[in-house]
FIPATI-7475 format. One record per residue (C-alpha): residue in three letters; x, y, z. Coordinates in steps of 0.05 Angstrom, whole numbers, plus 32768, in hexadecimal, padded with zeros to 4 digits. Example, Ala and Ser with C-alpha at 12.3 -4.5 7.8 and 13.67 -1.06 7.14 Angstrom:
<atoms>
ALA80F67FA6809C SER81117FEB808F 
</atoms>
This chain:
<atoms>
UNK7B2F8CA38A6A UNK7B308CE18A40 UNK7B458D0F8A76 UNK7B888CE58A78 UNK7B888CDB8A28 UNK7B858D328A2C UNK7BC08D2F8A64 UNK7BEC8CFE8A41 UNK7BE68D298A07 UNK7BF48D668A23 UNK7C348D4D8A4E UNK7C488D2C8A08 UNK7C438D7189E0 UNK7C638D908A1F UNK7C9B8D5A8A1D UNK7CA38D5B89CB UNK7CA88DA989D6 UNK7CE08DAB8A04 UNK7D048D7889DD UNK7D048DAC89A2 UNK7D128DE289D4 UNK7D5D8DC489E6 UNK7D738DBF89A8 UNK7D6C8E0E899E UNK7D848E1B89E6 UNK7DC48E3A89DF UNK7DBE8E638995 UNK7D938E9C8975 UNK7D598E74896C UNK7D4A8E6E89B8 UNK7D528EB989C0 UNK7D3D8ED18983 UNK7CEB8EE589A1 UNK7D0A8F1389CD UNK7D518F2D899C UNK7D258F3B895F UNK7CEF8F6B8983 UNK7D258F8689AE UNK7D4B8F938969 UNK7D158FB58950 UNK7D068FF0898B UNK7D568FFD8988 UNK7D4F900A893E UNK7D11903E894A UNK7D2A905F897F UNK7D6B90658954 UNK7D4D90878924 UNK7D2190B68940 UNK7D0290A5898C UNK7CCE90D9897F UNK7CB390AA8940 UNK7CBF90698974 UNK7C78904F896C UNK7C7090568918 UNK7CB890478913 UNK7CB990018941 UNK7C7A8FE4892A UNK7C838FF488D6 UNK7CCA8FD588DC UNK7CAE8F988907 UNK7C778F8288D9 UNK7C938F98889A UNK7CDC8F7A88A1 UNK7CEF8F6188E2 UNK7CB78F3288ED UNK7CB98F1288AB UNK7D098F1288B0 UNK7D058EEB88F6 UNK7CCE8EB788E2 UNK7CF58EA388A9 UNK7D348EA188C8 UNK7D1C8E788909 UNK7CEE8E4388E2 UNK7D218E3B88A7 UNK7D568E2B88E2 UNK7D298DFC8908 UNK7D1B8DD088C6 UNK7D688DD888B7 UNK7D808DB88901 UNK7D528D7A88F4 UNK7D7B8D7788B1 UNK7DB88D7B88D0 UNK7DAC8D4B8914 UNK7D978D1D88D8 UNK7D4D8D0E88C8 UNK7D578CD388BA UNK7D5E8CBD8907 UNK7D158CE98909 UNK7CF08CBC88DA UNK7D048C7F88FD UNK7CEA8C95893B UNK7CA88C708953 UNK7C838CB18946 UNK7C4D8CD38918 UNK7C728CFB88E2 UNK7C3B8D2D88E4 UNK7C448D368933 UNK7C908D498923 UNK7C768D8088F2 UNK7C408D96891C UNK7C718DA88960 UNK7CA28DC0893D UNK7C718DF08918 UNK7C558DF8895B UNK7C948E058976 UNK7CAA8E3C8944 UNK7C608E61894D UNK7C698E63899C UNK7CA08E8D898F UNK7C798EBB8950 UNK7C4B8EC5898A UNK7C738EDA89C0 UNK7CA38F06898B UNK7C648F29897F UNK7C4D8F3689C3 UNK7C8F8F4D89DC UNK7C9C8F79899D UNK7C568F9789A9 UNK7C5D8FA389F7 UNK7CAB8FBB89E6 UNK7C918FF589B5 UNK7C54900E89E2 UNK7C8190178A1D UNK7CB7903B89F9 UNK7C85906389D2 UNK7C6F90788A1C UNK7CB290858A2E UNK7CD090B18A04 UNK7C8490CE89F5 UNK7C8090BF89A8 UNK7C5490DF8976 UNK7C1190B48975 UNK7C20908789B4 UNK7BE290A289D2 UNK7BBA90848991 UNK7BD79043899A UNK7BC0902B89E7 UNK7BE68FEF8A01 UNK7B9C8FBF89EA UNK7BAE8FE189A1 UNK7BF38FC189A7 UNK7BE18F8189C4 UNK7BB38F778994 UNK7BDF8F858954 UNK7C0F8F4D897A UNK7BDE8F1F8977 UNK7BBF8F34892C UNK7C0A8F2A890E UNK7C0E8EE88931 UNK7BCE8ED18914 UNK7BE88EEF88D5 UNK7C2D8ED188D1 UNK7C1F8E9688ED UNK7C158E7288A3 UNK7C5C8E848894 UNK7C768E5388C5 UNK7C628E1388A0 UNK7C6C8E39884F UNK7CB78E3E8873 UNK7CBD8DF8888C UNK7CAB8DEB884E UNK7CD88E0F881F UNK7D118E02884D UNK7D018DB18837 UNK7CFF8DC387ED UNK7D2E8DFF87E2 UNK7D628DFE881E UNK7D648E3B8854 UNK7D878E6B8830 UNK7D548E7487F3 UNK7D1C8E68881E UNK7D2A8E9D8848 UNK7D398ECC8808 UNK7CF48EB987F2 UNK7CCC8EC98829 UNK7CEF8F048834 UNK7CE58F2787F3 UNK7C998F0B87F2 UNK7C8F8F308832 UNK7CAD8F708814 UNK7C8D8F6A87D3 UNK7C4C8F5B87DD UNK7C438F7A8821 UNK7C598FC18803 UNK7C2F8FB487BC UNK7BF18FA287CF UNK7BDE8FAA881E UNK7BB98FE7880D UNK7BA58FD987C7 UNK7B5E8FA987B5 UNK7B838F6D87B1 UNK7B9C8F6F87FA UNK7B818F2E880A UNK7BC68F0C87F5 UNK7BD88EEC8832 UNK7C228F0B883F UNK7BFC8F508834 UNK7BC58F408864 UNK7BFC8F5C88A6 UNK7C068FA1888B UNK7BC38FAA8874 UNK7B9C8F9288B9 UNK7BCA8FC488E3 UNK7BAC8FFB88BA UNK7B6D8FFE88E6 UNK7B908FE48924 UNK7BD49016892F UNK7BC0904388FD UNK7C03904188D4 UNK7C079030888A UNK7C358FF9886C UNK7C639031884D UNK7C6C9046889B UNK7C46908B889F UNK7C05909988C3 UNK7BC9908088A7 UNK7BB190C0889E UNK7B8F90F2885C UNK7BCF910C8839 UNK7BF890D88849 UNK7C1390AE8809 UNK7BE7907487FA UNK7BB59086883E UNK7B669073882A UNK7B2D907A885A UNK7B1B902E884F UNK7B5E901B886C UNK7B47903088B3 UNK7B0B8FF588AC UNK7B148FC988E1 UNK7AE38FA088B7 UNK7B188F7F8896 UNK7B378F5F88CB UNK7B0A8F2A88C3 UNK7B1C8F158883 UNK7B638F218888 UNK7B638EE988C4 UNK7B378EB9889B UNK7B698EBC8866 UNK7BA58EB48887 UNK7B8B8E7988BD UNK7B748E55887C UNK7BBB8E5A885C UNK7BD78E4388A2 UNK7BA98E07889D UNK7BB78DF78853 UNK7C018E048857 UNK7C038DDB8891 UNK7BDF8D9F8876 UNK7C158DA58836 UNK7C508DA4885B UNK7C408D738880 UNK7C288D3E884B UNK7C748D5C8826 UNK7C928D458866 UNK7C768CFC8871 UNK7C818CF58827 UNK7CCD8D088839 UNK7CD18CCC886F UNK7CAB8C998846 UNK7CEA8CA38815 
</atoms>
């Protein structure tokens, strides 16, 4: 009896995922895990192939990333909006099962934007044979893919969120500049514990490349030897998986709230 209750649920999350899937089919959103990273490694090798590795990653996590997750979860709340939610809340279904594939949804494709962006920028670095590619071995890159996923991932739902109260546009302004802001302030200060900091700051130890995009190395503007700690990777992933949780639990509770109306 459980064995069926665990494969009913998982054809049902398979089903309620490619229902969510075709309405994305044709437009950005259903390309945008492979257009973003792809973006990106143009835009490093652009400016200098030789600084491909530095170049790629700093822009991805600094700007790109942020840019895409905001864009692609503001958009998904928005096409609910327009299809009409109000034919979603009189569905025979759990509120809180809508918000949960749909942030579901939007972090399948965080995590395969990361892994492709990751695997993109370690072959090019080998490629055109980049300064510091032979620091940063293919389980370095992986392993930042999956960090900023873990790290990111608590955006989704904050986005989902905002999107409900504030509309895409300022949402997406938001997010954006708190990305910036705080990422570039304090991911190498004392207080880099702020969750949208956490990113920058954990691929410190991991790629070796400071959030102002130089090598985390003595001389460099901002470089520290405690920045090279992979001791505070830990934390950094405590932080952030608790925000995902909280955040998650809030918009949710927002959302049913919404359909109660």
């Amino acid at each position: 009896g459980d064995c069926r209750g665990r494969q009913k649920g998982v054809v049902e999350m398979w089903n309620d995922l490619c229902a969510e899937q075709m309405k994305y089919r044709h437009t950005f959103l259903g390309k945008a895990f492979l257009v973003a990273p792809l973006l990106t490694l143009l835009l490093g090798i652009k400016l200098s192939p030789a600084y491909v590795v530095l170049t790629s990653f700093n822009w991805w996590y600094m700007f790109l990333l942020p840019a895409m997750l905001s864009i692609v979860s503001c958009s998904c709340g928005e096409k609910d909006r327009k299809l009409g939610e109000k034919a979603v809340f009189t569905l025979p279904v759990s509120l809180k099962r809508v918000r949960l594939i749909k942030i579901f949804y939007c972090s399948l494709w965080l995590f395969l934007a990361c892994i492709v962006q990751c695997i993109l920028t370690f072959v090019a670095g080998q490629v055109f044979q980049a300064k510091y590619s032979d620091t940063i071995t293919i389980f370095h890159a992986l392993f930042a893919g999956v960090l900023l996923f873990l790290t990111y991932a608590w955006q989704i739902p904050l986005c989902l969120l905002l999107e409900q109260k504030c509309g895409t546009v300022s949402t997406i302004l938001i997010n954006m500049v708190a990305n910036i802001i705080l990422s570039a302030n304090f991911a190498t200060e004392r207080m880099w514990l702020i969750p949208y900091a956490v990113p920058a700051r954990l691929m410190c130890p991991v790629l070796k490349i400071l959030p102002n995009g130089l090598p985390a190395e003595p001389g460099n503007i901002t470089f520290s030897p405690q920045l090279l700690s992979w001791e505070s990777i830990l934390p950094g992933l405590v932080v952030t998986c608790l925000c995902f949780v909280l955040v998650t639990e809030i918009s949710i509770r927002v959302y049913e709230r919404k359909g109660m109306k």
